[in-house]
Phi, psi and omega in degrees: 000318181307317183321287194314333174300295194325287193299342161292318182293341180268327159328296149336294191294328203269301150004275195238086211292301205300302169317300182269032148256310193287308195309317199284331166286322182295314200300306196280338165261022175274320159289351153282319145307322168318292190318309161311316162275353162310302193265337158314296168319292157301306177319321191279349203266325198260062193257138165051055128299349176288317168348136155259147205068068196259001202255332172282001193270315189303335179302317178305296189297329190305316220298309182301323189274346167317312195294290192331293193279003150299306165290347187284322174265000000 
């Protein structure tokens, strides 16, 4: 029965060729974009978690460039 789904769908695909290029490309660059933002998504969340206070860096740096633009007037 399973055979049989294949060989309609392969029917199908070769049939209306324009139609199944567009659906299987769109298909394919909505997951490739998915992937991307995935992995975007993780690099910004675990950027300097190897740190031990890694929860501590923005305060420092907030605290220095705060030093900074103080001393700059």
């Amino acid at each position: 029965m399973l055979n049989n789904y294949f060989k309609i769908a392969w029917r199908n695909l070769l049939r209306n060729r324009g139609y199944s290029i567009t659906n299987i490309g769109g298909l394919a660059i909505g997951l490739t974009v998915t992937v991307f933002i995935g992995l975007w998504v993780y690099d910004e969340l675990s950027f300097d978690t190897y740190h031990q206070n890694y929860d501590r860096i923005l305060t420092r740096w907030k605290k220095l460039t705060n030093w900074l633009a103080q001393s700059e007037r």
